[in-house]
C-alpha positions as CSV (number, residue, x, y, z in Angstrom):
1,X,-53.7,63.1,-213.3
2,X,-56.1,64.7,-211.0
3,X,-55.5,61.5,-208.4
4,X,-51.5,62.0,-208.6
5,X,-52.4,66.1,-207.9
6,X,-55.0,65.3,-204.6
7,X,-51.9,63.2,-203.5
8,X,-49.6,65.5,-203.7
9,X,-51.5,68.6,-202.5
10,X,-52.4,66.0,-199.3
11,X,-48.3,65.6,-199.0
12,X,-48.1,69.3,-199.1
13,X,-50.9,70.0,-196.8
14,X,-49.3,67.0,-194.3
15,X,-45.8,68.9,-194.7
16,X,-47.0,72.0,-193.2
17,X,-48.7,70.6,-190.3
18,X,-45.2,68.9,-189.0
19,X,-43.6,72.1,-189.5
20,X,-46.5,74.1,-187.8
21,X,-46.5,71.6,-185.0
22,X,-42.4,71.6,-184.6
23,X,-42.4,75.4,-184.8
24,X,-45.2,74.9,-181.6
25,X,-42.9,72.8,-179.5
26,X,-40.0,75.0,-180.2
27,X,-41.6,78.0,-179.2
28,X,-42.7,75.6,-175.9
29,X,-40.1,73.4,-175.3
30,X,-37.0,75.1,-176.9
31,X,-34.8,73.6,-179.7
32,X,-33.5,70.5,-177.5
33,X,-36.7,69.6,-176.5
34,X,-38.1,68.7,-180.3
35,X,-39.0,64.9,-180.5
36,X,-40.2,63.3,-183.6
37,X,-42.3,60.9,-181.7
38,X,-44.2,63.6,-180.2
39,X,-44.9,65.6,-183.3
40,X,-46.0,63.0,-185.0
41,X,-48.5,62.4,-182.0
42,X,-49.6,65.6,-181.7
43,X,-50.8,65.5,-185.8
44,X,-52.1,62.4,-185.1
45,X,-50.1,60.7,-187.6
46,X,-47.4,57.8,-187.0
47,X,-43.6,58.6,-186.3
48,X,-42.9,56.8,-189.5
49,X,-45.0,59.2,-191.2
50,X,-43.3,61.8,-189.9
51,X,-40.0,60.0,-191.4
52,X,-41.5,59.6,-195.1
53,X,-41.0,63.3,-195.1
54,X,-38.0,63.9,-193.1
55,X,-35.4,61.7,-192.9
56,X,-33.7,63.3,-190.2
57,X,-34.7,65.5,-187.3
58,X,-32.1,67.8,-189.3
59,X,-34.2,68.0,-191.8
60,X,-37.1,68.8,-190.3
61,X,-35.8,71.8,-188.6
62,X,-34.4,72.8,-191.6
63,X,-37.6,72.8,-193.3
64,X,-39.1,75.1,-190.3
65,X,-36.4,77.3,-190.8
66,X,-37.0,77.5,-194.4
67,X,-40.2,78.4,-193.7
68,X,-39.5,81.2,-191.6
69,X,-37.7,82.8,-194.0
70,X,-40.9,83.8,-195.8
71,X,-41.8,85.8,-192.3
72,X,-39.0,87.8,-192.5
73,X,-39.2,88.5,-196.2
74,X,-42.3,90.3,-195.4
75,X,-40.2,92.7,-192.6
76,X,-37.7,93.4,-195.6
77,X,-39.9,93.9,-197.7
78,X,-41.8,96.7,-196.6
79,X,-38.6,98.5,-196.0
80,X,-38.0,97.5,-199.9
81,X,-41.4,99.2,-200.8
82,X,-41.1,102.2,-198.7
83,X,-40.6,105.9,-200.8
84,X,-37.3,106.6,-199.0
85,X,-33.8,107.1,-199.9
86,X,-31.2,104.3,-200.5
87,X,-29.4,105.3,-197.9
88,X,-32.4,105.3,-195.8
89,X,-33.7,101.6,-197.1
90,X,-30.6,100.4,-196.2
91,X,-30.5,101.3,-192.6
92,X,-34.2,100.3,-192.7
93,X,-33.2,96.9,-193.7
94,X,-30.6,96.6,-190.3
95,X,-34.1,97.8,-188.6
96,X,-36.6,94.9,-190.2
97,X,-34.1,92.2,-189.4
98,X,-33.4,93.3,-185.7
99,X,-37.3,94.3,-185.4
100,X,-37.9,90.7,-186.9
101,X,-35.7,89.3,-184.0
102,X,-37.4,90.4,-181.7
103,X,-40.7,89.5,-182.4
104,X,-39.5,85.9,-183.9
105,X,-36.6,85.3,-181.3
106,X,-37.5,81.1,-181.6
107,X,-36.0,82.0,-185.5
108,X,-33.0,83.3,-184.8
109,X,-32.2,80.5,-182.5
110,X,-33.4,78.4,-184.6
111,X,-31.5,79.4,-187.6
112,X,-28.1,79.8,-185.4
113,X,-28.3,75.8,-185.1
114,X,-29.3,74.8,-188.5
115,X,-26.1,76.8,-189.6
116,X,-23.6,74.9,-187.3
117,X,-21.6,72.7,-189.3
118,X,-22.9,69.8,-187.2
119,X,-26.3,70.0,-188.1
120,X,-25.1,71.3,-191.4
121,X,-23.8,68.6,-192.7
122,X,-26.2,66.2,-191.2
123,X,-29.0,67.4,-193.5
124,X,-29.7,66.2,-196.4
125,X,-28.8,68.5,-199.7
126,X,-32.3,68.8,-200.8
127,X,-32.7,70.9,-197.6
128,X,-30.3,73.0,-197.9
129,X,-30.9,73.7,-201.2
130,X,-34.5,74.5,-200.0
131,X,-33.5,76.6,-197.2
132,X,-30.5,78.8,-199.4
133,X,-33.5,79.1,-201.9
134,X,-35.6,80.9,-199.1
135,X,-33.1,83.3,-197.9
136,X,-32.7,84.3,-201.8
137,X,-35.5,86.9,-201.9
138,X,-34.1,89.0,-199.1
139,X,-30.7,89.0,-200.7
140,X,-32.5,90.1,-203.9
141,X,-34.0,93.0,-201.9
142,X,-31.3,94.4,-200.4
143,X,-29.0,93.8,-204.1
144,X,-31.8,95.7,-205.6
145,X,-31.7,98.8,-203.2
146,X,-27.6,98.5,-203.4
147,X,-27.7,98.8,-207.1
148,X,-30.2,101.9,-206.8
149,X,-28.2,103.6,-204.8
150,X,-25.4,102.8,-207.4
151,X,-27.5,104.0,-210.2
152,X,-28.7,106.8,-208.7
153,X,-24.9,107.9,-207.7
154,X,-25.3,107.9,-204.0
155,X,-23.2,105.4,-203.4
156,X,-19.9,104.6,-205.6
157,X,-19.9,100.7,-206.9
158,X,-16.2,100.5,-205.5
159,X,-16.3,97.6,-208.1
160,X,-17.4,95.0,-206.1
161,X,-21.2,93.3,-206.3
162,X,-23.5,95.6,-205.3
163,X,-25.0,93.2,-202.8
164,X,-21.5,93.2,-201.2
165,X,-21.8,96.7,-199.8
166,X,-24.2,95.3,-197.6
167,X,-21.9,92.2,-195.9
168,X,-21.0,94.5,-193.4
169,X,-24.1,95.1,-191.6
170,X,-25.1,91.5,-192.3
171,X,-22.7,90.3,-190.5
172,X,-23.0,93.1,-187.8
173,X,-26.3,92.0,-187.6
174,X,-26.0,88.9,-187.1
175,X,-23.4,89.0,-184.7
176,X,-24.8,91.0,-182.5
177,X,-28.0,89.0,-182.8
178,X,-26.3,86.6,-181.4
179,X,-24.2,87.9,-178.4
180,X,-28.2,89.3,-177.5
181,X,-28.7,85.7,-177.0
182,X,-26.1,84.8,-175.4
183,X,-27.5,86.0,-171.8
184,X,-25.2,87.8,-169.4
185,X,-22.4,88.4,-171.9
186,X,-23.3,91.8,-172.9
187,X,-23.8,92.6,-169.4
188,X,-20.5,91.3,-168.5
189,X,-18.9,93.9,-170.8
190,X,-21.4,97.0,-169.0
191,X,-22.8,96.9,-172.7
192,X,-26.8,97.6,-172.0
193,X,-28.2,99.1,-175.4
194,X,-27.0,96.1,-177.9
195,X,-29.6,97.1,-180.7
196,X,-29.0,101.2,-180.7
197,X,-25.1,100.5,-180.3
198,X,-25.2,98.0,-184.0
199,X,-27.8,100.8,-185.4
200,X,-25.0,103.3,-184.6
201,X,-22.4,101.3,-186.4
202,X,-24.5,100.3,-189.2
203,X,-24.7,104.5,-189.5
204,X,-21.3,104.7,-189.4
205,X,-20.5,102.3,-191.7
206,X,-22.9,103.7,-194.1
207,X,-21.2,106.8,-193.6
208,X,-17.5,105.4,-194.1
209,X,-19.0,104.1,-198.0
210,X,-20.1,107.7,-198.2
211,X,-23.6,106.6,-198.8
212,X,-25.6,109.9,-199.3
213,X,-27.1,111.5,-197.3
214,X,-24.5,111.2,-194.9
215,X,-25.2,111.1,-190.8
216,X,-23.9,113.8,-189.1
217,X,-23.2,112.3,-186.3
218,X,-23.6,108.4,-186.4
219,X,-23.6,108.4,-182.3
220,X,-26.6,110.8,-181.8
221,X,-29.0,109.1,-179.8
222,X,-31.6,111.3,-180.1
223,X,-31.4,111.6,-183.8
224,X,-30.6,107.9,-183.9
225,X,-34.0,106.8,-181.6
226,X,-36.3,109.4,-183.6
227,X,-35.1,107.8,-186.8
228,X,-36.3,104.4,-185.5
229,X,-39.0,105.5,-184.6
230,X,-40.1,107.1,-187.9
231,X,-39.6,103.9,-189.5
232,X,-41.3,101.8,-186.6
233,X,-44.4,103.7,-186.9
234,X,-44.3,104.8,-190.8
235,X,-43.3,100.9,-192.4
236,X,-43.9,98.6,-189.0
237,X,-46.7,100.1,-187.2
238,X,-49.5,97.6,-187.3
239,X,-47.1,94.8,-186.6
240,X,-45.7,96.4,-183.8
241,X,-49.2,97.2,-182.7
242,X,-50.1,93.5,-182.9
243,X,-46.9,92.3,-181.2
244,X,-47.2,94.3,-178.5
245,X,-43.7,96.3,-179.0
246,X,-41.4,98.0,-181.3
247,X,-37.9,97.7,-181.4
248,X,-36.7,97.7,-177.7
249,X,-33.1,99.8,-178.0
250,X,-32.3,99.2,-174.4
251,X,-32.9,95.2,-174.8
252,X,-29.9,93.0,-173.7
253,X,-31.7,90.1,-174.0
254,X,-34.4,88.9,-176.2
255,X,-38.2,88.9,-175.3
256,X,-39.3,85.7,-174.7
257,X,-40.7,83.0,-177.4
């Protein structure tokens, strides 16, 4: 018994180094420039090695991505732990995941390709499964807070799942997440403060669910940048300390990996 468990604790251990090592070349080389061959090398293990774990190149960026997901878990869940109001964690949670962005912009791309149905469908169904799996504990999180704010009566339920009344600034997220990528097309549209102008909507959808307390005015930028920064320095402080920068509201395009 102890044998089988040294074998597959050295598996384990062997797993992580291919996905440290491909995360490396990403950050490096970008997504196209990932070779199997030359992971391997740089673990000093044979390419076939590398294929008795991953059967595709597919799947081995799915498993980085899957990894990933426990990074951002940690932004979220700070924002989950914080003594604020619903309302507030809620916003706070449109905050983590842009912050996050920004200080893990190889992630985002990353996760943008994994998610095309090319690459999609290409992987094999025990990575999927793997990577759906990870993103579960943010959902939780933010279904959790939803459901407070139910409870608590500062939101109505508008008898849907609570974790529903947060689609819309996941998919704001997201989206604009991705047109910030997408260099020179927010410029092209004179559109220069991509990260205040979602925070503004995410405020002003919060405000259309009449999610107490309510924004006075969702398009404040003073009141919109102090509120930032409250949570920047209150939840995110040492992280934005050790990465060298909070969440840049005038970015158009993302910091370098």
């Amino acid at each position: 018994m102890k044998r089988r468990d040294d074998r597959e604790q050295a598996l384990a251990e062997r797993e992580r180094l291919f996905i440290e090592a491909t995360r490396r070349q990403i950050c490096k080389q970008g997504l196209l420039g990932v070779q199997m061959a030359a992971i391997a090398r740089s673990c000093n293990f044979a390419t076939g090695t590398l294929y008795h774990h991953f059967a595709s190149k597919e799947d081995l960026l799915m498993a980085v991505c899957s990894e990933l997901c426990d990074t951002r878990r940690l932004y979220f869940q700070r924002i989950y732990d914080w003594q604020a109001s619903t309302r507030r964690k809620m916003f706070g949670f449109a905050v983590a995941h842009a912050l996050f962005t920004q200080h893990h912009p190889e992630y985002f791309r990353l996760e943008q390709y994994v998610m095309t149905e090319v690459v999609w469908q290409a992987t094999s169904e025990h990575r999927r499964q793997q990577f759906l799996q990870a993103m579960q504990p943010v959902g939780r999180m933010v279904e959790s807070v939803a459901q407070a704010g139910i409870d608590q009566g500062d939101v109505k339920s508008l008898h849907i799942p609570p974790l529903a009344l947060a689609v819309g600034q996941w998919t704001m997220s997201t989206g604009m997440n991705t047109l910030i990528h997408a260099e020179g097309l927010l410029a092209l549209y004179d559109l220069h403060d991509p990260y205040r102008l979602l925070l503004q909507n995410i405020q002003l959808q919060l405000n259309a669910l009449e999610w107490a307390p309510l924004t006075a005015d969702p398009f404040d930028k003073d009141a919109l940048d102090q509120e930032v920064r409250l949570i920047c320095n209150e939840v995110f402080g040492d992280l934005c300390q050790e990465k060298g920068s909070c969440l840049d509201m005038g970015c158009c395009h993302p910091t370098s990996a």
